[in-house]
PDB file with one MODEL, atoms N, CA, C and O in Angstrom:
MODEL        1
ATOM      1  N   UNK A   1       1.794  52.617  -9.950  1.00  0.00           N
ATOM      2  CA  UNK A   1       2.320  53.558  -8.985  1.00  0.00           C
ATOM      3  C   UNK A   1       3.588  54.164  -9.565  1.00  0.00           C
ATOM      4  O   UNK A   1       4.379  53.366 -10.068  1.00  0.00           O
ATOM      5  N   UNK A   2       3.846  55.228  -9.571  1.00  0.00           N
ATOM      6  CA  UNK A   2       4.525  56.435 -10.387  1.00  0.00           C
ATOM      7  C   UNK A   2       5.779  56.470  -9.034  1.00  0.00           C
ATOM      8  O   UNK A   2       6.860  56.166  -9.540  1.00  0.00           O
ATOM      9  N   UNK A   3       5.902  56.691  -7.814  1.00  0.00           N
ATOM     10  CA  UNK A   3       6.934  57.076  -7.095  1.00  0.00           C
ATOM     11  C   UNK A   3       6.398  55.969  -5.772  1.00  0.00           C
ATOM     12  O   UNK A   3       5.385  55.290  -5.608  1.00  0.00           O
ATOM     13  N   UNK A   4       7.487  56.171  -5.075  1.00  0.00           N
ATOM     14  CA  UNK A   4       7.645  55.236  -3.219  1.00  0.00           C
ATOM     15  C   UNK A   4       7.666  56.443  -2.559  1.00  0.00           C
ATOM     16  O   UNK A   4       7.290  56.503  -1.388  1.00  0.00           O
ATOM     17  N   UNK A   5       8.143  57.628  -3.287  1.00  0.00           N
ATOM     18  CA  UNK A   5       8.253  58.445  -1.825  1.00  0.00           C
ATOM     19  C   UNK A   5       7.198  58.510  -0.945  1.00  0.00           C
ATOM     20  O   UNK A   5       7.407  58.251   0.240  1.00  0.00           O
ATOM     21  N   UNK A   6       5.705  58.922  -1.464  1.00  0.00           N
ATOM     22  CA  UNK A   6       4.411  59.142  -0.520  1.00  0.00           C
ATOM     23  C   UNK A   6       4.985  57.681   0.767  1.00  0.00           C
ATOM     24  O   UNK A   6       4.702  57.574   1.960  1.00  0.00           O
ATOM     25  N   UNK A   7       5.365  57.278   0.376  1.00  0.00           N
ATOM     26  CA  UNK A   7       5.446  55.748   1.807  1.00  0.00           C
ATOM     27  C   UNK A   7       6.819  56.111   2.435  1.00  0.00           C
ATOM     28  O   UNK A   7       7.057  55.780   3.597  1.00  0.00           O
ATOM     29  N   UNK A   8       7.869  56.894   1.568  1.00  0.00           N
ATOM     30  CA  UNK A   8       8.737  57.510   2.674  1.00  0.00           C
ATOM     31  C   UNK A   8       9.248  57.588   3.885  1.00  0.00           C
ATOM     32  O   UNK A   8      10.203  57.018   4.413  1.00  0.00           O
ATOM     33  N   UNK A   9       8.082  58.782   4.453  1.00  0.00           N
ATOM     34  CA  UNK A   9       8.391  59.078   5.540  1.00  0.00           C
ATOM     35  C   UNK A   9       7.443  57.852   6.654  1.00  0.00           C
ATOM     36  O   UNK A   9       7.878  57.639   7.786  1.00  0.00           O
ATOM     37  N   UNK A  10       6.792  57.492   6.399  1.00  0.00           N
ATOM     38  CA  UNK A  10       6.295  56.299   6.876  1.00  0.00           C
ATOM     39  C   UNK A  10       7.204  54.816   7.270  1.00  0.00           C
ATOM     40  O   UNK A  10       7.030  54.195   8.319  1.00  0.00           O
ATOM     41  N   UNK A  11       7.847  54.557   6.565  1.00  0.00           N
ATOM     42  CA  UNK A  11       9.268  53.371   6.939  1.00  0.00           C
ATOM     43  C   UNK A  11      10.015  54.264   7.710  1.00  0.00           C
ATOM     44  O   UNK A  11      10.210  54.131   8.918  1.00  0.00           O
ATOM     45  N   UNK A  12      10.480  55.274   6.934  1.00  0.00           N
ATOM     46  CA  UNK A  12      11.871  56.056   8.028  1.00  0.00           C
ATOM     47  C   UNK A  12      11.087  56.110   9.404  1.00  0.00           C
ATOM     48  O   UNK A  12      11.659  55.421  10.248  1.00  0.00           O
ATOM     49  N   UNK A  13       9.650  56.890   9.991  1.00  0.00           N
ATOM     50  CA  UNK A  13       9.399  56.149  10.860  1.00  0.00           C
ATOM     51  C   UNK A  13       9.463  55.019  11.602  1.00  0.00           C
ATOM     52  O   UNK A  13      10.022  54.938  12.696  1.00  0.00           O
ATOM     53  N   UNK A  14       8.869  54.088  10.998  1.00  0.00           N
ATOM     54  CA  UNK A  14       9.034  52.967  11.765  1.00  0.00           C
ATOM     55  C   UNK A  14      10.638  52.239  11.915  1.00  0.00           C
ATOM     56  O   UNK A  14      11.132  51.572  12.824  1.00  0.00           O
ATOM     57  N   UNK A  15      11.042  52.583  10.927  1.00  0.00           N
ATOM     58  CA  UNK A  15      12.125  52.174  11.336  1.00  0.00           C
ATOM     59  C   UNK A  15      13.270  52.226  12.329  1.00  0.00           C
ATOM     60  O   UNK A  15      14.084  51.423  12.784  1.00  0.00           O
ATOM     61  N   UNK A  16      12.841  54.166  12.543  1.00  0.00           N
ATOM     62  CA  UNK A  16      13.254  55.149  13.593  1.00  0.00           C
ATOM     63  C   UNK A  16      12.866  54.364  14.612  1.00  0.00           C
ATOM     64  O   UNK A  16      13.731  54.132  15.457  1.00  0.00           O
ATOM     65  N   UNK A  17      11.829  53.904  14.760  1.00  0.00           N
ATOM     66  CA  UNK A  17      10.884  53.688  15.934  1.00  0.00           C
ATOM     67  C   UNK A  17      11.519  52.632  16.729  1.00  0.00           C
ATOM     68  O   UNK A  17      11.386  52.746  17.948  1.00  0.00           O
ATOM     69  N   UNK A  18      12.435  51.247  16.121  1.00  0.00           N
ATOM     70  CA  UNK A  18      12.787  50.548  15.888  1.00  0.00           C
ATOM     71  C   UNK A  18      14.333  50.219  16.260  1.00  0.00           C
ATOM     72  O   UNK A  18      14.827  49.203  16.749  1.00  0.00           O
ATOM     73  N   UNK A  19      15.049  51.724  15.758  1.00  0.00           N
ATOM     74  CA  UNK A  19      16.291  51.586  16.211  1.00  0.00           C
ATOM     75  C   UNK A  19      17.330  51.278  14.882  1.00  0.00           C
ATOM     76  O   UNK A  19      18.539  51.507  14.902  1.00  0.00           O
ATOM     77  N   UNK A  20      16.533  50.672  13.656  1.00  0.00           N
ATOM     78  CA  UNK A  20      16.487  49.814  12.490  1.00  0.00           C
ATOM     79  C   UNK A  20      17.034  50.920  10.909  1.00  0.00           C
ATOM     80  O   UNK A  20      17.505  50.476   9.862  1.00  0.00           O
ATOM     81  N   UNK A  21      16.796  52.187  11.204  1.00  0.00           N
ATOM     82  CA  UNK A  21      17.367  53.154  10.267  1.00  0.00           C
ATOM     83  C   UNK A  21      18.958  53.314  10.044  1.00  0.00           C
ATOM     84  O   UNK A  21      19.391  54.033   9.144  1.00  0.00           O
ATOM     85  N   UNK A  22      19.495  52.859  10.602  1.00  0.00           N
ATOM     86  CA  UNK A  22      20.772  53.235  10.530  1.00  0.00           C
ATOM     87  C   UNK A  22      21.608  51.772   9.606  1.00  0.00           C
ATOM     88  O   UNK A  22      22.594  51.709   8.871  1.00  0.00           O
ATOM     89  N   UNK A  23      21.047  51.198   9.894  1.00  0.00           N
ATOM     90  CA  UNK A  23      21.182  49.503   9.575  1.00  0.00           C
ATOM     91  C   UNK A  23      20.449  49.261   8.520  1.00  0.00           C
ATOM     92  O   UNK A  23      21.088  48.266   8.177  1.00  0.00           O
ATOM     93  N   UNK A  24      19.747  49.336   7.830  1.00  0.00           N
ATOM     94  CA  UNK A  24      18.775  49.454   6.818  1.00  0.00           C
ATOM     95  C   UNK A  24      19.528  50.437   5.972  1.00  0.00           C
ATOM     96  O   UNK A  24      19.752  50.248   4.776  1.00  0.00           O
ATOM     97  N   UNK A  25      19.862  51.368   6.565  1.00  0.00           N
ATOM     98  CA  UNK A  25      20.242  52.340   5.291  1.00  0.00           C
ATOM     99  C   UNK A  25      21.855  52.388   5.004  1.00  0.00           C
ATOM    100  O   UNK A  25      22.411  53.074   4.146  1.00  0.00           O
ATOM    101  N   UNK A  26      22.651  51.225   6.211  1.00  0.00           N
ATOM    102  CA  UNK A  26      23.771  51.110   5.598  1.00  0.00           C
ATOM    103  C   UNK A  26      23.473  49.464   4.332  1.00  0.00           C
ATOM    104  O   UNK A  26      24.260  49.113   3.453  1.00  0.00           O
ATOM    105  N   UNK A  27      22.645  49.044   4.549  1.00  0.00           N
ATOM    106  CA  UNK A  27      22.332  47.873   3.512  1.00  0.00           C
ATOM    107  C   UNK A  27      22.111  48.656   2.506  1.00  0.00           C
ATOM    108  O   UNK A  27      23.133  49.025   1.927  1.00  0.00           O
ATOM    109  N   UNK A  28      21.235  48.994   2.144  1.00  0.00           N
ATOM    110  CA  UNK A  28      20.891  49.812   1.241  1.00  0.00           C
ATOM    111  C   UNK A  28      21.727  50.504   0.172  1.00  0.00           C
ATOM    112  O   UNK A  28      21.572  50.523  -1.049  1.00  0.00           O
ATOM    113  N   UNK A  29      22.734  51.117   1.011  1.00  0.00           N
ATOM    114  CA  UNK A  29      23.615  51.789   0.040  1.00  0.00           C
ATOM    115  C   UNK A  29      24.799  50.747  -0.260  1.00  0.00           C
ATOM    116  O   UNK A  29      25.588  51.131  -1.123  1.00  0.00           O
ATOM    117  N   UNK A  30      25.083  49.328   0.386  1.00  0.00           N
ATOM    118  CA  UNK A  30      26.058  48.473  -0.036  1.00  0.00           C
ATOM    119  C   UNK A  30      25.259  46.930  -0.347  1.00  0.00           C
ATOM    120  O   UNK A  30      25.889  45.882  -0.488  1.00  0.00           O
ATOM    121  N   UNK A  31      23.944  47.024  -0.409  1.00  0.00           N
ATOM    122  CA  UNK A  31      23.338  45.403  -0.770  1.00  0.00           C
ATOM    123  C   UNK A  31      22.455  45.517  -1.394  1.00  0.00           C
ATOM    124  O   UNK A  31      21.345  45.459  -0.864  1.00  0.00           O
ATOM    125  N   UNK A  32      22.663  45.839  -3.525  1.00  0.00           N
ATOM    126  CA  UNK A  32      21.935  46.288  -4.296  1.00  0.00           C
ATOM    127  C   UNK A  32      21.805  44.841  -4.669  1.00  0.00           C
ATOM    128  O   UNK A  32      20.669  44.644  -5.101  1.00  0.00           O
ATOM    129  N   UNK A  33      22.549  43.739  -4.665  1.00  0.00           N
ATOM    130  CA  UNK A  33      22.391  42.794  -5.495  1.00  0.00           C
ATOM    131  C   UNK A  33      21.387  41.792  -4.232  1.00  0.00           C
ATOM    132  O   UNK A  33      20.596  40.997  -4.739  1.00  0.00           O
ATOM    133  N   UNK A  34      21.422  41.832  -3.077  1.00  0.00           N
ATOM    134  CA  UNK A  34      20.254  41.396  -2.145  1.00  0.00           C
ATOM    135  C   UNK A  34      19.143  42.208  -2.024  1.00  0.00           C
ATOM    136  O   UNK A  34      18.106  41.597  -1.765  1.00  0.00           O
ATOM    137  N   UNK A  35      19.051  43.505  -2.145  1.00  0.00           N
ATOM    138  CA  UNK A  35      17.773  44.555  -2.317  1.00  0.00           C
ATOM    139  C   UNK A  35      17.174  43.884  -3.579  1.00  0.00           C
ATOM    140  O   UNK A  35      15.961  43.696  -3.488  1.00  0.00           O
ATOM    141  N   UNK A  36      17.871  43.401  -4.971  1.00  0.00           N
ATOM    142  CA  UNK A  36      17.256  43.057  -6.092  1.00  0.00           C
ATOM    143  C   UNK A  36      16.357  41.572  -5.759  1.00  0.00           C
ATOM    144  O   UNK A  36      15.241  41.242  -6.161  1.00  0.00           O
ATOM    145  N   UNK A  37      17.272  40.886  -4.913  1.00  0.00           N
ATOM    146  CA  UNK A  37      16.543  39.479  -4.255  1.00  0.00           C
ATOM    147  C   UNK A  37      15.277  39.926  -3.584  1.00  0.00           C
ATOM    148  O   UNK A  37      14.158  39.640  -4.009  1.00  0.00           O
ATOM    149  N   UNK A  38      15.529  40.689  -2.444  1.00  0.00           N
ATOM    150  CA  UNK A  38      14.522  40.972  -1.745  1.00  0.00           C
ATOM    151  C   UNK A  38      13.337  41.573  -2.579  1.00  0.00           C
ATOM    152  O   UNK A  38      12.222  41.130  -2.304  1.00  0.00           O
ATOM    153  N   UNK A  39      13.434  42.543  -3.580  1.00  0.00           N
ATOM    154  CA  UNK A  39      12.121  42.558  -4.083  1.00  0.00           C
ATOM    155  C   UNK A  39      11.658  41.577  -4.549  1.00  0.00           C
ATOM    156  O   UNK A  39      10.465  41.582  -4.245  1.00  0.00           O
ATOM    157  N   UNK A  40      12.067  40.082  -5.542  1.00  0.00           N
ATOM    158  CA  UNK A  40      11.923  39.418  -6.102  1.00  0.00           C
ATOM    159  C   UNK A  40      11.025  38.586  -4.809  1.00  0.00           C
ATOM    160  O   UNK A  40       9.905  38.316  -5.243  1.00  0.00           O
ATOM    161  N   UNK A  41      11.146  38.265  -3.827  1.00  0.00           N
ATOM    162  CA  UNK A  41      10.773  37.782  -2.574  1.00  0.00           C
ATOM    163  C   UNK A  41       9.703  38.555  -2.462  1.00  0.00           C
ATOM    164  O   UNK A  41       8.725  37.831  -2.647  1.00  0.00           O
ATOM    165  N   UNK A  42       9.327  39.812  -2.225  1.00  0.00           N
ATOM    166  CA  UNK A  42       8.364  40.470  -1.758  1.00  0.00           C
ATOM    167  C   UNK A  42       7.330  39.688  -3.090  1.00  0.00           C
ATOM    168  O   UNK A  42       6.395  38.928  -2.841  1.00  0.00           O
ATOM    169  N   UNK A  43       7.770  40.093  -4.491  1.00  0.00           N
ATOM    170  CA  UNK A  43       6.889  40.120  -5.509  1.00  0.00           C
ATOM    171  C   UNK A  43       5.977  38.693  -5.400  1.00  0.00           C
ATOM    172  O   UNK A  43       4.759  38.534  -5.489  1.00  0.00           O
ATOM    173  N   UNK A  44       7.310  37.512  -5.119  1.00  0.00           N
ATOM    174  CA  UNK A  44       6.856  36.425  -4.831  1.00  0.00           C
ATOM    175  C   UNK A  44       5.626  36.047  -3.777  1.00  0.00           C
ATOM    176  O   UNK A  44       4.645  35.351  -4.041  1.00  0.00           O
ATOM    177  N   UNK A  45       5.916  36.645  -2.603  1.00  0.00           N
ATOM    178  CA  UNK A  45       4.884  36.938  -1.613  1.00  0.00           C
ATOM    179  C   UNK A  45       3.774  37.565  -2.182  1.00  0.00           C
ATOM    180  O   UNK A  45       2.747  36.923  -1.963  1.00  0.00           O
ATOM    181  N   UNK A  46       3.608  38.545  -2.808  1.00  0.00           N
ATOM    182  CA  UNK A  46       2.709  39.660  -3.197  1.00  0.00           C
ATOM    183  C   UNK A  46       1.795  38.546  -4.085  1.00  0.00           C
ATOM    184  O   UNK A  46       1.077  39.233  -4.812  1.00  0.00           O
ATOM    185  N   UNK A  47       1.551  37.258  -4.304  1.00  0.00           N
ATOM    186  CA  UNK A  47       0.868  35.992  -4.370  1.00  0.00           C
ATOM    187  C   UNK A  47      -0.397  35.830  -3.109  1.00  0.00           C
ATOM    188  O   UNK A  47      -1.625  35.804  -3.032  1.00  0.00           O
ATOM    189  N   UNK A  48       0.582  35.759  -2.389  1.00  0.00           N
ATOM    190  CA  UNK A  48      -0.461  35.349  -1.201  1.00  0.00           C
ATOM    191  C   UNK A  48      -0.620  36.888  -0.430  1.00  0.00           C
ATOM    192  O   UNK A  48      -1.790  36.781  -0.062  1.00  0.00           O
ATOM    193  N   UNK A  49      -0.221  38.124   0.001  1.00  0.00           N
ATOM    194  CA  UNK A  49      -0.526  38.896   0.361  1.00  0.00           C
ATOM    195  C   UNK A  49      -0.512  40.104  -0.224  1.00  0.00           C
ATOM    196  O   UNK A  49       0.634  40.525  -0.069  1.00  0.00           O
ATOM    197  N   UNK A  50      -1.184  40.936  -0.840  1.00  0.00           N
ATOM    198  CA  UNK A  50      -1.550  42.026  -1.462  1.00  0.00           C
ATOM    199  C   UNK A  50      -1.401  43.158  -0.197  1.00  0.00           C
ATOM    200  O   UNK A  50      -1.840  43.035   0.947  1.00  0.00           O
ATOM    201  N   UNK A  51      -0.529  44.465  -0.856  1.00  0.00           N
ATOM    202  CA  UNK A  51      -0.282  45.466   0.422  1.00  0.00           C
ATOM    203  C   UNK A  51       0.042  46.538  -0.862  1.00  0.00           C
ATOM    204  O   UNK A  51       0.391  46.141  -1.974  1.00  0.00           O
ATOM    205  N   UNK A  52      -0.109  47.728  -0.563  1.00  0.00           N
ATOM    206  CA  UNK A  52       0.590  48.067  -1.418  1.00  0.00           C
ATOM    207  C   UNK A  52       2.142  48.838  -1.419  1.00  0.00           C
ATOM    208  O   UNK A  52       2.975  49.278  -2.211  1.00  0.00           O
ATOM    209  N   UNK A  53       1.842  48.626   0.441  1.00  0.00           N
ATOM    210  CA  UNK A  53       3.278  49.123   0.912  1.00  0.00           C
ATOM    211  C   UNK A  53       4.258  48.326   0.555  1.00  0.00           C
ATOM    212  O   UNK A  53       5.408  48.623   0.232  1.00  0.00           O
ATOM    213  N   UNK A  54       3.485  46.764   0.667  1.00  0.00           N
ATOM    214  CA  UNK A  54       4.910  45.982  -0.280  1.00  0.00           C
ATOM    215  C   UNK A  54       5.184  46.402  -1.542  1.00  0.00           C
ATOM    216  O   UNK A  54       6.291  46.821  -1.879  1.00  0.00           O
ATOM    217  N   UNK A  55       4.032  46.298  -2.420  1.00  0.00           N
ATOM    218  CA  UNK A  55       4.480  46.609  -4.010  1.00  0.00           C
ATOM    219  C   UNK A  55       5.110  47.709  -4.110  1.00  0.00           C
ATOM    220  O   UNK A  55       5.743  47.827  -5.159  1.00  0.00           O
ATOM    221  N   UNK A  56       5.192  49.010  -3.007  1.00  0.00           N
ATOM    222  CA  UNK A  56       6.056  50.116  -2.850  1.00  0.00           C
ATOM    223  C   UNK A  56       7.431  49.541  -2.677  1.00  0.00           C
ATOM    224  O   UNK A  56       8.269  49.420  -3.571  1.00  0.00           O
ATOM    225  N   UNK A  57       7.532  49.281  -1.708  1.00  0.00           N
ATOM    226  CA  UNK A  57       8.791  48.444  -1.181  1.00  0.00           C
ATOM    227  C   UNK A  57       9.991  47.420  -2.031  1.00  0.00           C
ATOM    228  O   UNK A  57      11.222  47.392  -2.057  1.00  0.00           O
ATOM    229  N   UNK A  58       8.481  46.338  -2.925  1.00  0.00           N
ATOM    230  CA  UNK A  58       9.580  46.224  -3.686  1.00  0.00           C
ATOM    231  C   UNK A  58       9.839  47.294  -4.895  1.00  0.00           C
ATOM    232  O   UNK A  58      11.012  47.623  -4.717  1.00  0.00           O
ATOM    233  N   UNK A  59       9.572  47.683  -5.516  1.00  0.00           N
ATOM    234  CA  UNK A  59       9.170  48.868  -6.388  1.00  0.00           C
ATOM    235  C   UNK A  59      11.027  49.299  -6.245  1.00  0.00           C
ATOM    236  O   UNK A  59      12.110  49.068  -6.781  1.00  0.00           O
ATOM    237  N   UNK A  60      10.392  50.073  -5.114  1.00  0.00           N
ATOM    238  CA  UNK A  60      11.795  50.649  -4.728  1.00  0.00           C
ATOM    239  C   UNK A  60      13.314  50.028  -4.561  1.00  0.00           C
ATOM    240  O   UNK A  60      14.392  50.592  -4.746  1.00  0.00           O
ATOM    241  N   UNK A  61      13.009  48.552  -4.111  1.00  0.00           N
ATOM    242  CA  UNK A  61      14.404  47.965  -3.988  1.00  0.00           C
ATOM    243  C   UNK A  61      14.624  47.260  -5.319  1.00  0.00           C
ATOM    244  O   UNK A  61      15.569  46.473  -5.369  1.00  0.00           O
ATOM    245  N   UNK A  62      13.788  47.461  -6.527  1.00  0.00           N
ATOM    246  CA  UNK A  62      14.246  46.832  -7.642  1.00  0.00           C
ATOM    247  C   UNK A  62      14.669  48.031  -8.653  1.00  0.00           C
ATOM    248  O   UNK A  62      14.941  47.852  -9.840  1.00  0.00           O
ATOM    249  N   UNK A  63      14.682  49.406  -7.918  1.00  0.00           N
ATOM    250  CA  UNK A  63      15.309  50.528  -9.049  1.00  0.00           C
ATOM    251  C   UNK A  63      16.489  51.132  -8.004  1.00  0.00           C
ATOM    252  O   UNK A  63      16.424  51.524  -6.839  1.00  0.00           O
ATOM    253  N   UNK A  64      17.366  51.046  -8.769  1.00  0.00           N
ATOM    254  CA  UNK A  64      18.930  51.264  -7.469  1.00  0.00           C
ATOM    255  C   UNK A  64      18.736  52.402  -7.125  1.00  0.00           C
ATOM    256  O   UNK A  64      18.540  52.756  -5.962  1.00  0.00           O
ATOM    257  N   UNK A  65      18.780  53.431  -8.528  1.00  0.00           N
ATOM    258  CA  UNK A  65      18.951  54.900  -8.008  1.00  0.00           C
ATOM    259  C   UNK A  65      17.753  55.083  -6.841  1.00  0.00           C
ATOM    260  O   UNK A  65      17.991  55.742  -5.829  1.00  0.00           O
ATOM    261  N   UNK A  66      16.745  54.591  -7.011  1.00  0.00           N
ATOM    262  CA  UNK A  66      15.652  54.700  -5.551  1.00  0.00           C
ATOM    263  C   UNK A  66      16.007  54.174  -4.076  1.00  0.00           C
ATOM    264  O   UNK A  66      15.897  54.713  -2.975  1.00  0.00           O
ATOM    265  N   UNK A  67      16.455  52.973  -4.458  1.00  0.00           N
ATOM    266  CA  UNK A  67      17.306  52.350  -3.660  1.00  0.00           C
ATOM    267  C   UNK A  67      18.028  53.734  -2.307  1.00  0.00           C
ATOM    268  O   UNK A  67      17.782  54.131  -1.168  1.00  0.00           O
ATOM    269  N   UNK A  68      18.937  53.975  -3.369  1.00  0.00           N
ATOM    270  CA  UNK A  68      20.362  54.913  -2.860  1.00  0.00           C
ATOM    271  C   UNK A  68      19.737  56.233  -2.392  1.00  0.00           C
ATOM    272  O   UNK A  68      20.185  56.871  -1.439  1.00  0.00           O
ATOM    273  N   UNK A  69      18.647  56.612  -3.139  1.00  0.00           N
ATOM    274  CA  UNK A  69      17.864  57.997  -2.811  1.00  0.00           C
ATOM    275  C   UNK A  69      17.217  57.486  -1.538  1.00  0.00           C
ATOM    276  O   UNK A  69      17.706  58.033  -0.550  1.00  0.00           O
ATOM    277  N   UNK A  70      16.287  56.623  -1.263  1.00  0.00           N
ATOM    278  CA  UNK A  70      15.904  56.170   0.093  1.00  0.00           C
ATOM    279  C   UNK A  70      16.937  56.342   1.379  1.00  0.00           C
ATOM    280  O   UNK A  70      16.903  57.188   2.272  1.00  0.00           O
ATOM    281  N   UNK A  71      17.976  55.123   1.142  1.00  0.00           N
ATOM    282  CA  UNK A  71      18.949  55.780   1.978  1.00  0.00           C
ATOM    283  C   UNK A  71      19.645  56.788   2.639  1.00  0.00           C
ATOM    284  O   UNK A  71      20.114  56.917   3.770  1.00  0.00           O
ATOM    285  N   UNK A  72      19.567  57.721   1.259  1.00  0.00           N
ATOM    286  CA  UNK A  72      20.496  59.126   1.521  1.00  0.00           C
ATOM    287  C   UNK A  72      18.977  59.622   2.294  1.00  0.00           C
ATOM    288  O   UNK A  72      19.402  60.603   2.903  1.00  0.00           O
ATOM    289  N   UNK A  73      17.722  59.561   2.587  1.00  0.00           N
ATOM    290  CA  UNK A  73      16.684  59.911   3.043  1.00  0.00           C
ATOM    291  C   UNK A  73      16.626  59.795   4.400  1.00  0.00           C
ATOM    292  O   UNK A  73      16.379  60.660   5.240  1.00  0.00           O
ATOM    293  N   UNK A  74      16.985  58.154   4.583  1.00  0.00           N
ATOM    294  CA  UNK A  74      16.953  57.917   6.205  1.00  0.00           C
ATOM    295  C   UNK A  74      18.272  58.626   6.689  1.00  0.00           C
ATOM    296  O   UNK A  74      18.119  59.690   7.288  1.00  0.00           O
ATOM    297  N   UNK A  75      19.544  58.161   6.499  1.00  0.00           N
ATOM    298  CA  UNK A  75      20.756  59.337   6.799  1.00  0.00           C
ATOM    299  C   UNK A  75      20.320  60.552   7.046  1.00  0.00           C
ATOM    300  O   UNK A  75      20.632  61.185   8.055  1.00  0.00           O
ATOM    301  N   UNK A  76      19.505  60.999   6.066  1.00  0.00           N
ATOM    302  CA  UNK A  76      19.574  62.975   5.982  1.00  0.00           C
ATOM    303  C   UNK A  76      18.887  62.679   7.555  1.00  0.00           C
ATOM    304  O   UNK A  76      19.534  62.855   8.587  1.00  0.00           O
ATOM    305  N   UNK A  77      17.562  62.234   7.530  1.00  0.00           N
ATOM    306  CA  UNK A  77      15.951  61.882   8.177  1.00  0.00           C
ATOM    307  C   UNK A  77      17.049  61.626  10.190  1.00  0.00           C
ATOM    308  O   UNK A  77      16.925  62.311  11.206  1.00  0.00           O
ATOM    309  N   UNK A  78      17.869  60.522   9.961  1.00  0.00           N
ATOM    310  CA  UNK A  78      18.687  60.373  10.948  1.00  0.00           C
ATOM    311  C   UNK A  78      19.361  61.243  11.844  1.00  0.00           C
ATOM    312  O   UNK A  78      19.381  61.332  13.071  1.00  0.00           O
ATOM    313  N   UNK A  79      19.913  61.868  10.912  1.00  0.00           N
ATOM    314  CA  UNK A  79      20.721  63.575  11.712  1.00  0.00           C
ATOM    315  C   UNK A  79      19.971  64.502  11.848  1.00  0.00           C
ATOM    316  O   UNK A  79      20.608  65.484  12.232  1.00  0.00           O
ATOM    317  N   UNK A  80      18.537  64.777  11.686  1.00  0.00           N
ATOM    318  CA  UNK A  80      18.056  65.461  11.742  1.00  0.00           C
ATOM    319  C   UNK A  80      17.205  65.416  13.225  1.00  0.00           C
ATOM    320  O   UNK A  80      16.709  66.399  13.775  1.00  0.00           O
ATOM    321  N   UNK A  81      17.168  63.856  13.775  1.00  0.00           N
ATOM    322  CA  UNK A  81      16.596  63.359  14.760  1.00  0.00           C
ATOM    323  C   UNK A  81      17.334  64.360  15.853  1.00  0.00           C
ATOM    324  O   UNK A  81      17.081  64.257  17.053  1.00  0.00           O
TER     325      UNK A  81
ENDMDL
END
């Protein structure tokens, strides 16, 4: 898999949905060294459950600049609500 964005707007959804965007995307832009855990966790999982929204997911929280681009996504995605 080449990019996370196609799954994008799909989390900022749910997350919207949730209440969970604003909070998520202040982690995000200040918890690169737990985003690096958390993929390591997903990957670990990705053992017993195959998704590929996870392998997106972690994908994304194990490359920073994606990381930080996600964020600045839900923010933009946020004010736009």
């Amino acid at each position: 898999m080449n990019s996370t964005h196609e799954f994008w707007q799909r989390w900022a959804d749910s997350l919207r949905r949730y209440q969970l965007h604003d909070l998520i995307a202040s982690f995000l832009e200040a918890g690169s060294p737990l985003a690096l855990l958390g993929a390591q966790a997903i990957y670990f999982g990705g053992a017993f459950i195959k998704n590929e929204h996870l392998d997106a997911l972690a994908a994304m929280l194990e490359d920073e600049s994606e990381t930080r681009a996600f964020a600045a996504y839900l923010n933009r995605e946020g004010t736009a609500s």
